[in-house]
N, C-alpha and C positions, 0 to 999 in steps of 0.2 A: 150356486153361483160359480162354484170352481169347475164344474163340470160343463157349464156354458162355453164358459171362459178357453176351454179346451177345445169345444168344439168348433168354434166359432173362427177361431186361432183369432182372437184377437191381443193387443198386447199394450202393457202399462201406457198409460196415456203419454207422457214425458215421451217413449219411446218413439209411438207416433207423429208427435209433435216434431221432433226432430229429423223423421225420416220424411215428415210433410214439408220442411223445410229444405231440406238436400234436395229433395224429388223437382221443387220450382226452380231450385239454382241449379238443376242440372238442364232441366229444360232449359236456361237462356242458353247456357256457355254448350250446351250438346243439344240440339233439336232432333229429335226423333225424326230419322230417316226410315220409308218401309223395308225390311229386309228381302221383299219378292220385287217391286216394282221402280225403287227406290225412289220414290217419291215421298212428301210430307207424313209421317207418322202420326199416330194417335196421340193425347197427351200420357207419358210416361211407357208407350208402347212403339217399338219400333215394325210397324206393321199397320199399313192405313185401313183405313173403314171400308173400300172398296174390293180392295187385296184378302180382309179376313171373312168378307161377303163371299169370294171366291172355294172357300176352306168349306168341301164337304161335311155337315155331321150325319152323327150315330146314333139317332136319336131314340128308335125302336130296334132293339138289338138280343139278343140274349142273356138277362142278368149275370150265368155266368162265365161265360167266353166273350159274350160280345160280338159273337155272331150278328151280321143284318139280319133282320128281319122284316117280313113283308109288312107292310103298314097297317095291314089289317090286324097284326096280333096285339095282343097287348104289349106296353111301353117293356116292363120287366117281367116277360117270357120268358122259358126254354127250349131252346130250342129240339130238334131230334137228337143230335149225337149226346147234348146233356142228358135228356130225360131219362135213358138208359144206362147216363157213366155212372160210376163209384164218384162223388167230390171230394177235390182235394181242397179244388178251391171254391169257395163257396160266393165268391161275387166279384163281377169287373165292373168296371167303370172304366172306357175309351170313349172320348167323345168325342172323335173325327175318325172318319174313313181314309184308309190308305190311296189317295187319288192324288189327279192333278188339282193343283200346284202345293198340297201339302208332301206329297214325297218328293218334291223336289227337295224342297227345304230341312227335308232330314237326310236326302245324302250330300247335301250343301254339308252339314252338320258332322254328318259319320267320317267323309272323307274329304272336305276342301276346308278342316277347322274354321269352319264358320260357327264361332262360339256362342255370338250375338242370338244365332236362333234358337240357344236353348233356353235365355233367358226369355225369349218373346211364345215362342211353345208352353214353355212350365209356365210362363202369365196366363195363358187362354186358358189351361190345364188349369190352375186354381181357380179362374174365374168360373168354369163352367163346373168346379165339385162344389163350391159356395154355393151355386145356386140348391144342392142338393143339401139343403138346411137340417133335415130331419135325422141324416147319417150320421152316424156314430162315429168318431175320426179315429184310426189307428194310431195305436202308440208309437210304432216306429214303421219309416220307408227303408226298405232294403233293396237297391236299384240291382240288376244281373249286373255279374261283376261279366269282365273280359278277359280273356286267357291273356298271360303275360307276353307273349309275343306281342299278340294285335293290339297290347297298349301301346308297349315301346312304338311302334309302328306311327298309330296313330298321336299318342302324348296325354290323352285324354277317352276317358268311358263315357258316352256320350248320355247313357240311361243315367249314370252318378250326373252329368251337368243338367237335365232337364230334373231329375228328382230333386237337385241343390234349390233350383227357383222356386218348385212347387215346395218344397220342407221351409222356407224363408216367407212365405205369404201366407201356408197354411198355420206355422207354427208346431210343426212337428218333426221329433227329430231323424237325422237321417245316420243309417248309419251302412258306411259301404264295408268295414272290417269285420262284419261276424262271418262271408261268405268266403270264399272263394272257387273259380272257374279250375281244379285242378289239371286238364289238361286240352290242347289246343285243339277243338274241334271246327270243320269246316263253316264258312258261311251257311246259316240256316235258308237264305235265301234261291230258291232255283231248283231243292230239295222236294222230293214227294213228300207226303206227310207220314209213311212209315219210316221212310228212313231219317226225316228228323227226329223221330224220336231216339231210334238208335244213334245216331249222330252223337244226342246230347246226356244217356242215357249215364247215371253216373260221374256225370261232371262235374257236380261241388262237392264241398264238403263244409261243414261247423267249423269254424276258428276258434269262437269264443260262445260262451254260455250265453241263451237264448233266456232275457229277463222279462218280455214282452209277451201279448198272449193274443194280441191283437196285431197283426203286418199285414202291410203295403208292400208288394215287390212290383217293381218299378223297371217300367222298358220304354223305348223307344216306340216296335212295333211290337203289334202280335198278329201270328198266319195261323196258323195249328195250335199254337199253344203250348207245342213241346217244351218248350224252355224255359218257359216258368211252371207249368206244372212239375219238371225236373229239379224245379227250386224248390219249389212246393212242400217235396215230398222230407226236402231235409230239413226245413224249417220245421215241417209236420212234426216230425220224428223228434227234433229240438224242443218242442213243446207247446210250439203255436197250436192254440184252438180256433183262430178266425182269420184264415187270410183273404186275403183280396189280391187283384190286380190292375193294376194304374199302367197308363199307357196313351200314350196321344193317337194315335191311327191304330182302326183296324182295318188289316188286310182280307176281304173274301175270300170265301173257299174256291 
Protein backbone atom coordinates (compact mmCIF):
# COMPACT_ATOMS: atom_id res chain seq x y z
CA UNK A 1 0.00 0.00 0.00
CA UNK A 2 2.94 2.31 0.89
CA UNK A 3 4.47 1.77 -2.30
CA UNK A 4 1.20 2.63 -4.27
CA UNK A 5 0.72 5.28 -2.25
CA UNK A 6 4.04 6.76 -3.66
CA UNK A 7 3.54 6.11 -6.85
CA UNK A 8 0.43 7.30 -7.53
CA UNK A 9 1.28 10.62 -5.54
CA UNK A 10 -1.72 10.48 -3.90
CA UNK A 11 -2.19 12.34 -0.53
CA UNK A 12 -4.04 11.95 3.17
CA UNK A 13 -7.58 12.42 2.35
CA UNK A 14 -8.08 15.60 4.84
CA UNK A 15 -5.41 17.02 2.57
CA UNK A 16 -7.51 16.60 -0.49
CA UNK A 17 -10.33 17.66 0.94
CA UNK A 18 -9.02 20.88 1.65
CA UNK A 19 -7.30 21.48 -1.42
CA UNK A 20 -10.88 20.32 -3.18
CA UNK A 21 -12.11 23.20 -1.42
CA UNK A 22 -9.63 26.26 -2.09
CA UNK A 23 -9.39 24.85 -5.88
CA UNK A 24 -13.74 25.86 -6.07
CA UNK A 25 -13.27 29.10 -4.09
CA UNK A 26 -10.59 30.01 -6.15
CA UNK A 27 -12.44 29.30 -9.35
CA UNK A 28 -15.25 31.86 -8.30
CA UNK A 29 -13.03 34.82 -6.90
CA UNK A 30 -10.12 33.92 -9.98
CA UNK A 31 -11.63 32.24 -13.30
CA UNK A 32 -9.14 30.72 -15.16
CA UNK A 33 -8.02 32.86 -17.98
CA UNK A 34 -6.03 30.79 -21.08
CA UNK A 35 -2.49 31.83 -20.81
CA UNK A 36 -2.08 31.66 -25.15
CA UNK A 37 -5.34 33.04 -26.29
CA UNK A 38 -6.78 34.63 -23.13
CA UNK A 39 -9.87 33.47 -23.39
CA UNK A 40 -11.98 31.26 -20.76
CA UNK A 41 -9.71 28.42 -19.11
CA UNK A 42 -10.26 24.91 -18.21
CA UNK A 43 -11.58 24.29 -14.59
CA UNK A 44 -8.51 24.69 -12.28
CA UNK A 45 -6.26 25.22 -15.58
CA UNK A 46 -5.35 28.36 -17.01
CA UNK A 47 -5.22 27.12 -20.59
CA UNK A 48 -8.49 26.32 -22.63
CA UNK A 49 -9.54 23.10 -24.38
CA UNK A 50 -9.04 24.58 -27.79
CA UNK A 51 -5.40 26.25 -27.06
CA UNK A 52 -4.02 22.72 -25.38
CA UNK A 53 -5.59 21.00 -28.76
CA UNK A 54 -3.16 23.35 -30.31
CA UNK A 55 0.11 21.89 -28.06
CA UNK A 56 2.10 19.46 -30.37
CA UNK A 57 2.80 15.98 -28.66
CA UNK A 58 5.65 13.36 -28.43
CA UNK A 59 3.95 10.52 -28.48
CA UNK A 60 6.46 7.99 -30.45
CA UNK A 61 9.87 9.14 -29.56
CA UNK A 62 13.10 7.64 -28.21
CA UNK A 63 12.71 6.09 -24.59
CA UNK A 64 15.94 7.69 -24.01
CA UNK A 65 16.44 11.23 -25.37
CA UNK A 66 13.12 11.56 -26.76
CA UNK A 67 14.14 11.89 -30.00
CA UNK A 68 10.79 11.93 -32.79
CA UNK A 69 10.21 9.24 -34.09
CA UNK A 70 8.66 8.11 -37.29
CA UNK A 71 5.35 6.51 -36.45
CA UNK A 72 6.04 3.44 -37.75
CA UNK A 73 8.53 2.43 -34.88
CA UNK A 74 7.55 1.52 -31.89
CA UNK A 75 5.98 3.89 -28.88
CA UNK A 76 9.41 3.33 -26.60
CA UNK A 77 12.20 2.93 -29.29
CA UNK A 78 15.83 3.90 -29.72
CA UNK A 79 16.73 5.63 -31.71
CA UNK A 80 20.28 5.52 -33.86
CA UNK A 81 22.55 7.88 -31.94
CA UNK A 82 21.24 5.80 -28.54
CA UNK A 83 21.72 2.33 -29.83
CA UNK A 84 25.44 2.96 -30.14
CA UNK A 85 25.85 5.48 -26.98
CA UNK A 86 27.26 4.40 -23.59
CA UNK A 87 23.86 5.38 -21.12
CA UNK A 88 24.04 7.77 -18.63
CA UNK A 89 20.60 8.19 -18.72
CA UNK A 90 18.61 5.47 -18.98
CA UNK A 91 14.99 7.04 -19.93
CA UNK A 92 13.08 10.48 -20.77
CA UNK A 93 9.91 11.23 -20.62
CA UNK A 94 8.95 14.71 -22.83
CA UNK A 95 5.61 14.95 -23.85
CA UNK A 96 5.34 17.75 -26.26
CA UNK A 97 7.33 18.93 -29.12
CA UNK A 98 9.17 22.05 -29.23
CA UNK A 99 6.80 23.97 -31.71
CA UNK A 100 4.21 26.57 -32.27
CA UNK A 101 2.50 27.73 -29.87
CA UNK A 102 4.27 25.67 -27.13
CA UNK A 103 7.69 27.69 -27.53
CA UNK A 104 5.99 30.53 -27.24
CA UNK A 105 4.85 30.12 -24.01
CA UNK A 106 8.27 29.17 -22.62
CA UNK A 107 10.12 32.12 -23.74
CA UNK A 108 6.86 34.03 -22.43
CA UNK A 109 8.31 32.04 -19.30
CA UNK A 110 12.29 32.27 -19.59
CA UNK A 111 12.09 35.82 -20.30
CA UNK A 112 8.81 38.05 -19.97
CA UNK A 113 8.32 36.29 -16.19
CA UNK A 114 5.35 34.88 -17.09
CA UNK A 115 5.20 32.74 -14.02
CA UNK A 116 1.45 31.64 -14.47
CA UNK A 117 2.82 29.19 -17.38
CA UNK A 118 4.77 27.25 -15.31
CA UNK A 119 2.22 26.34 -13.23
CA UNK A 120 -0.21 25.50 -16.36
CA UNK A 121 3.10 23.59 -18.22
CA UNK A 122 4.09 21.37 -14.82
CA UNK A 123 -0.12 20.72 -14.73
CA UNK A 124 -0.05 19.07 -18.37
CA UNK A 125 3.45 17.79 -17.36
CA UNK A 126 1.77 15.73 -14.41
CA UNK A 127 -1.19 14.97 -16.26
CA UNK A 128 0.37 13.34 -19.14
CA UNK A 129 3.29 11.10 -16.46
CA UNK A 130 -0.24 9.97 -14.39
CA UNK A 131 -1.26 8.64 -17.38
CA UNK A 132 1.95 6.54 -17.39
CA UNK A 133 0.51 4.31 -14.20
CA UNK A 134 2.94 1.43 -14.50
CA UNK A 135 6.32 3.72 -13.82
CA UNK A 136 8.15 3.58 -11.08
CA UNK A 137 8.26 7.43 -9.51
CA UNK A 138 11.61 8.79 -8.70
CA UNK A 139 12.53 9.73 -5.31
CA UNK A 140 13.67 13.12 -5.87
CA UNK A 141 13.33 15.96 -9.13
CA UNK A 142 16.55 17.80 -9.45
CA UNK A 143 15.56 20.82 -11.96
CA UNK A 144 19.20 22.29 -14.01
CA UNK A 145 20.10 24.88 -11.79
CA UNK A 146 21.26 28.30 -13.68
CA UNK A 147 24.59 30.13 -13.55
CA UNK A 148 24.31 32.98 -10.97
CA UNK A 149 24.27 35.74 -13.28
CA UNK A 150 21.40 34.68 -15.50
CA UNK A 151 19.37 34.31 -12.12
CA UNK A 152 20.03 37.65 -10.74
CA UNK A 153 18.99 38.62 -14.41
CA UNK A 154 16.07 36.89 -14.65
CA UNK A 155 14.81 36.45 -10.49
CA UNK A 156 13.65 33.04 -11.07
CA UNK A 157 15.14 29.35 -12.78
CA UNK A 158 12.32 28.55 -14.77
CA UNK A 159 13.24 24.32 -14.91
CA UNK A 160 12.91 24.94 -10.60
CA UNK A 161 9.32 26.81 -11.36
CA UNK A 162 7.94 24.08 -13.71
CA UNK A 163 9.63 21.15 -11.57
CA UNK A 164 7.87 23.04 -8.31
CA UNK A 165 4.14 22.33 -10.08
CA UNK A 166 4.99 18.94 -11.30
CA UNK A 167 6.89 17.87 -7.45
CA UNK A 168 3.25 19.49 -5.74
CA UNK A 169 0.85 17.09 -7.91
CA UNK A 170 3.14 14.17 -8.34
CA UNK A 171 4.19 14.20 -4.57
CA UNK A 172 7.66 14.00 -4.96
CA UNK A 173 10.22 15.99 -3.57
CA UNK A 174 12.06 18.51 -5.20
CA UNK A 175 15.12 19.50 -4.45
CA UNK A 176 17.21 22.48 -6.29
CA UNK A 177 20.35 22.67 -3.43
CA UNK A 178 22.24 19.36 -4.16
CA UNK A 179 23.39 21.10 -7.70
CA UNK A 180 25.01 23.71 -8.81
CA UNK A 181 25.71 25.61 -12.34
CA UNK A 182 29.56 26.45 -11.35
CA UNK A 183 30.22 28.75 -14.00
CA UNK A 184 28.44 31.02 -16.67
CA UNK A 185 28.08 29.27 -19.79
CA UNK A 186 26.52 30.77 -23.06
CA UNK A 187 22.87 30.13 -24.22
CA UNK A 188 22.59 26.51 -25.35
CA UNK A 189 20.29 27.61 -27.77
CA UNK A 190 21.69 28.57 -31.59
CA UNK A 191 24.81 26.25 -30.68
CA UNK A 192 25.78 23.17 -32.95
CA UNK A 193 25.58 20.03 -31.00
CA UNK A 194 29.50 19.68 -30.56
CA UNK A 195 29.95 22.69 -29.08
CA UNK A 196 27.23 22.37 -26.80
CA UNK A 197 28.61 19.88 -25.22
CA UNK A 198 31.81 21.69 -24.84
CA UNK A 199 29.92 24.64 -23.84
CA UNK A 200 28.50 22.91 -20.78
CA UNK A 201 31.30 20.39 -20.22
CA UNK A 202 32.06 20.47 -16.49
CA UNK A 203 29.67 22.90 -15.32
CA UNK A 204 28.14 21.52 -12.01
CA UNK A 205 29.19 20.23 -9.21
CA UNK A 206 27.74 18.12 -5.81
CA UNK A 207 26.82 20.44 -2.99
CA UNK A 208 25.44 18.09 -0.79
CA UNK A 209 25.41 14.15 -0.32
CA UNK A 210 23.36 12.42 -2.84
CA UNK A 211 20.66 10.21 -0.47
CA UNK A 212 18.49 9.05 -3.62
CA UNK A 213 19.15 6.36 -5.93
CA UNK A 214 16.33 7.05 -8.23
CA UNK A 215 16.25 11.09 -9.99
CA UNK A 216 14.45 13.10 -12.13
CA UNK A 217 16.49 16.02 -13.68
CA UNK A 218 14.22 18.49 -14.73
CA UNK A 219 14.38 21.06 -17.76
CA UNK A 220 12.37 23.28 -19.58
CA UNK A 221 13.80 22.00 -23.18
CA UNK A 222 15.83 19.46 -24.46
CA UNK A 223 17.85 19.81 -28.26
CA UNK A 224 20.97 17.55 -27.86
CA UNK A 225 20.84 16.61 -24.58
CA UNK A 226 24.14 18.08 -23.65
CA UNK A 227 23.08 19.46 -20.42
CA UNK A 228 21.53 17.20 -18.74
CA UNK A 229 23.66 14.45 -19.63
CA UNK A 230 26.36 16.86 -18.08
CA UNK A 231 24.13 16.72 -15.01
CA UNK A 232 23.92 13.27 -15.45
CA UNK A 233 27.25 12.39 -15.14
CA UNK A 234 27.68 14.08 -11.60
CA UNK A 235 24.62 12.87 -10.11
CA UNK A 236 26.10 9.45 -11.64
CA UNK A 237 29.23 9.65 -9.95
CA UNK A 238 27.18 10.94 -6.61
CA UNK A 239 25.64 7.54 -6.58
CA UNK A 240 22.45 7.73 -8.51
CA UNK A 241 21.77 4.19 -10.29
CA UNK A 242 18.48 5.31 -12.21
CA UNK A 243 18.14 8.59 -13.82
CA UNK A 244 15.72 9.96 -15.95
CA UNK A 245 14.76 12.99 -17.78
CA UNK A 246 11.59 15.13 -17.37
CA UNK A 247 10.98 17.93 -19.64
CA UNK A 248 7.96 19.68 -21.35
CA UNK A 249 9.12 20.19 -25.25
CA UNK A 250 11.44 18.27 -27.24
CA UNK A 251 13.35 20.18 -29.71
CA UNK A 252 14.36 18.18 -33.19
CA UNK A 253 17.59 17.45 -34.33
Amino acid sequence: MEYSHRISGCQPRKRIQVDSLWASISSVLWPPSCVLCQGTGQPGRDLCVACEGDLIANPVCCMRCAQPLFRTRARRDLCGRCLGAHAIIESSFVPYRYAYPLDRLIQRLKYGNALSVARVLGGLFADRRAELECEQAPELIVPVPLGRRRYRERGFNQAHELARAVSRRANIELRSDLVERMRETPEQAGLPRRQRRRNVRGAFRLLRTLKASHIAIFDDVVTTGSTVNELAKVLRRAGARRIEVWAIARAGR
